[in-house]
Backbone as numpy.savetxt, mean C-alpha at the origin, in Angstrom:
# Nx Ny Nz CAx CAy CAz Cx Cy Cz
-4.87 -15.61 -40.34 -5.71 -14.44 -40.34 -4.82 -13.21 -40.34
-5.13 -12.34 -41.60 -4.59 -11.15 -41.51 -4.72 -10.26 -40.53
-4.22 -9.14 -39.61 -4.51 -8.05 -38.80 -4.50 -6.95 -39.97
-5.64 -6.27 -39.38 -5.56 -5.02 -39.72 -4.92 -3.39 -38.99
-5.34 -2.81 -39.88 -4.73 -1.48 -39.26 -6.34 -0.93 -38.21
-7.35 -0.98 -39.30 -8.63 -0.29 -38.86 -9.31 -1.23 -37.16
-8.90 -2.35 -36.71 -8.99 -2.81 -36.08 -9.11 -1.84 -34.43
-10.19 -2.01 -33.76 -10.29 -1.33 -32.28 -9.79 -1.95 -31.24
-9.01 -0.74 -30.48 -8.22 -1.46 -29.40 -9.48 -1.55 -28.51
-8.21 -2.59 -27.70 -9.35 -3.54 -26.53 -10.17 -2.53 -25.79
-11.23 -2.94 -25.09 -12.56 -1.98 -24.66 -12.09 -1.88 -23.20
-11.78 -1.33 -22.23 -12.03 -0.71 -20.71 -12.85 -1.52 -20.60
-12.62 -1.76 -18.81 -13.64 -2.81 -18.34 -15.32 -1.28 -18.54
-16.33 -2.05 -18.14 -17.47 -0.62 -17.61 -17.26 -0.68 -16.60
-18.28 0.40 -16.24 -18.46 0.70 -14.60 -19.09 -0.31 -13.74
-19.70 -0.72 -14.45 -20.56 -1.91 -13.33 -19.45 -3.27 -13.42
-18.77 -3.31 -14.46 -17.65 -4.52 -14.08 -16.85 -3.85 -13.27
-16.44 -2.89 -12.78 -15.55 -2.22 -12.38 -15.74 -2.30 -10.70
-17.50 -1.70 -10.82 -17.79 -2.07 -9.40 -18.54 -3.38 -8.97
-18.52 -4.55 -9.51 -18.74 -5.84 -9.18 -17.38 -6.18 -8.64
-16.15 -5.95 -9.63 -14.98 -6.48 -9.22 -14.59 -5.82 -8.01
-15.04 -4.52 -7.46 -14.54 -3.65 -6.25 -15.32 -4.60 -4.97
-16.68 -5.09 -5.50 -17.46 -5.68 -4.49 -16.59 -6.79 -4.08
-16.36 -7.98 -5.10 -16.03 -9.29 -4.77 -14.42 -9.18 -4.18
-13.94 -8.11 -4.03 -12.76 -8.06 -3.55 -12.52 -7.55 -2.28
-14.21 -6.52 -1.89 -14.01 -5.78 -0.42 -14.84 -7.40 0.39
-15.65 -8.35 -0.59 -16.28 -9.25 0.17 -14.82 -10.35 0.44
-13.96 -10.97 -0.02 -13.23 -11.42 -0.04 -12.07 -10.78 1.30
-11.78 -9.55 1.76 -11.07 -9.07 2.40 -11.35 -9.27 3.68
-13.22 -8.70 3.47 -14.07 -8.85 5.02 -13.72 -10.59 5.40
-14.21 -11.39 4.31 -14.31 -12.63 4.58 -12.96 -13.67 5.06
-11.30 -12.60 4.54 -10.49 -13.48 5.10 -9.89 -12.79 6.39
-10.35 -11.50 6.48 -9.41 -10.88 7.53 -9.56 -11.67 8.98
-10.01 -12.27 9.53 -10.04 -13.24 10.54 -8.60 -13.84 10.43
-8.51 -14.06 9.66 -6.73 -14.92 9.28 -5.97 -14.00 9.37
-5.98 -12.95 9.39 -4.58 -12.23 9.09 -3.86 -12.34 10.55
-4.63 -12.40 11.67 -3.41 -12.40 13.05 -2.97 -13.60 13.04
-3.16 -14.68 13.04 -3.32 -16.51 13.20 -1.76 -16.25 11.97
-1.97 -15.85 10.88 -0.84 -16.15 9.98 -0.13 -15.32 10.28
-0.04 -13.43 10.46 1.19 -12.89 11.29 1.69 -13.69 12.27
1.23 -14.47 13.29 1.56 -15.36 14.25 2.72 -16.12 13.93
1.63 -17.05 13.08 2.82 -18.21 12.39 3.69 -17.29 11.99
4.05 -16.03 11.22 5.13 -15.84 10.56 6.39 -15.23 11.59
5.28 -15.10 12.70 6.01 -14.43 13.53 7.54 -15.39 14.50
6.49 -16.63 14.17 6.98 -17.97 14.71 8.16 -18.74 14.21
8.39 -18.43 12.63 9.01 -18.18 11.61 10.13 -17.71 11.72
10.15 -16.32 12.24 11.13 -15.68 12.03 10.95 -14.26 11.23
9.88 -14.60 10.59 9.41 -13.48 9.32 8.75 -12.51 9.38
8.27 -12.08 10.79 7.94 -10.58 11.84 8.34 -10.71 12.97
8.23 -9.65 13.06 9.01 -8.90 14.72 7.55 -8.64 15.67
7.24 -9.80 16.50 6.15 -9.97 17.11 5.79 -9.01 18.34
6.40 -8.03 18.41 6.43 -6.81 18.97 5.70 -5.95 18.56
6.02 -5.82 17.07 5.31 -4.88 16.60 4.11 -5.66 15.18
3.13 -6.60 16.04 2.56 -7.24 14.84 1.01 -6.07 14.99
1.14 -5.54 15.87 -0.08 -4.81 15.99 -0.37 -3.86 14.88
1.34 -3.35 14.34 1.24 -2.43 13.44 0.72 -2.83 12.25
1.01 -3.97 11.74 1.43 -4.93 10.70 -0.43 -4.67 10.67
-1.56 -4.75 11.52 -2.97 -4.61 11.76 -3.61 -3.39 11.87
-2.78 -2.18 11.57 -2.86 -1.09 11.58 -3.32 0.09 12.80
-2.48 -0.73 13.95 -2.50 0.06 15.48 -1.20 0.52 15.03
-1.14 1.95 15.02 0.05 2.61 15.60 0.92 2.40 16.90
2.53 1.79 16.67 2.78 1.91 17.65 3.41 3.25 18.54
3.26 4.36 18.15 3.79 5.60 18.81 2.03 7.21 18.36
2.33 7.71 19.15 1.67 8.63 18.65 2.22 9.12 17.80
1.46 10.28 16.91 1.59 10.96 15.77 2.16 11.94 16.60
3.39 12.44 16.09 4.48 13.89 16.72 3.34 15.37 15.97
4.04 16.05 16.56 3.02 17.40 16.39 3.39 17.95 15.40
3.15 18.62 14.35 3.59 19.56 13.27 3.35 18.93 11.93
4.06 19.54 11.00 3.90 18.86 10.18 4.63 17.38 9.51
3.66 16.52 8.82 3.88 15.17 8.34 3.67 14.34 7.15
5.34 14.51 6.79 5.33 13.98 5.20 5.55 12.22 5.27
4.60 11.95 4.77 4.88 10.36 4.77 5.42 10.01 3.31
6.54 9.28 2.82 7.27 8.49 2.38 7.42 6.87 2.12
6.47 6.36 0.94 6.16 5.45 1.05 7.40 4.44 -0.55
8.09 3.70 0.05 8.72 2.76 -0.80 8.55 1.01 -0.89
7.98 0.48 -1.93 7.34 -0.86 -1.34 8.32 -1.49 -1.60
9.61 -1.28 -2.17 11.15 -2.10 -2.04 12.33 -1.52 -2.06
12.97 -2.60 -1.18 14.34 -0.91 -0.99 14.89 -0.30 -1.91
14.53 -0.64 -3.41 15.37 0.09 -4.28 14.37 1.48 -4.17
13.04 1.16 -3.98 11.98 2.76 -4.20 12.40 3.33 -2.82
12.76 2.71 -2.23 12.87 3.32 -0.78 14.53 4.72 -0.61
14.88 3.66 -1.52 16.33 4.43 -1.41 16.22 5.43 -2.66
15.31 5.52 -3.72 15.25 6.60 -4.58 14.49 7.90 -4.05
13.48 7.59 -2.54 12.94 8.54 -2.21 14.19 9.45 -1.20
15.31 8.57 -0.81 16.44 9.26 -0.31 16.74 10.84 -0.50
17.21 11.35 -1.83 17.07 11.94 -2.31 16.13 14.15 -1.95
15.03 13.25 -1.63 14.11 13.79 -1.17 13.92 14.71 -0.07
14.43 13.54 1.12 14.56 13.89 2.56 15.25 14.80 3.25
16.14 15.38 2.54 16.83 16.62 3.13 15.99 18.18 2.42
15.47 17.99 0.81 15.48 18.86 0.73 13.94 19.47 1.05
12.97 18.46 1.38 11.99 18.42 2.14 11.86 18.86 3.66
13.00 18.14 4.15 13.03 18.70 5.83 13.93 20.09 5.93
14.55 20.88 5.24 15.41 21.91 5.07 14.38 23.34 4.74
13.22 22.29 3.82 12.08 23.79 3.21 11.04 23.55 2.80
10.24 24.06 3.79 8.88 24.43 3.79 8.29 24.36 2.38
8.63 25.35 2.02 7.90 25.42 0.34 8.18 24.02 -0.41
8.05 22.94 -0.19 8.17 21.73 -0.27 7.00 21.07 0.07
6.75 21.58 1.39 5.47 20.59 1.92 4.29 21.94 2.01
3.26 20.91 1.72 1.92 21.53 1.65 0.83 21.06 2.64
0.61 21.84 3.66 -0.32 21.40 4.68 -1.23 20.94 4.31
């Protein structure tokens, strides 16, 4: 089978697939979060958290929030982590940087 040129690219999900798939995924979250301490546990058991701080890992803060202002810095592997490096001085040095 020949391709063409006039051929339409693939279609976007719709909105209602969009929000079926948002449903079956917030029902799926409600439905496993019961597991999430039982397996931090085990991992904790592991070796593979620091069972000190599994509360955080559940989204209890372990310190209060410091007063002023607060830039959060998010890297999901140390290579993003270490490119936000960069950042951190010239952010904490000047204001006109951060936006309340």
């Amino acid at each position: 089978m020949v391709s063409s040129a006039a051929e339409s690219p693939p279609k976007a999900a719709k909105p209602l697939d969009a929000m079926l798939l948002l449903l079956l995924y917030r029902l799926a979250t409600t439905a496993l979060s019961p597991l999430a301490r039982p397996l931090l546990l085990w991992r904790a058991r592991m070796g593979k958290e620091d069972e000190a701080r599994l509360d955080e890992r559940m989204g209890f803060p372990g310190a209060l929030r410091p007063e002023g202002t607060l830039v959060w810095l998010h890297g999901a592997s140390v290579g993003e982590g270490l490119s936000l490096l960069p950042l951190v001085d010239p952010a904490a040095s000047s204001r006109s940087l951060l936006r309340a």
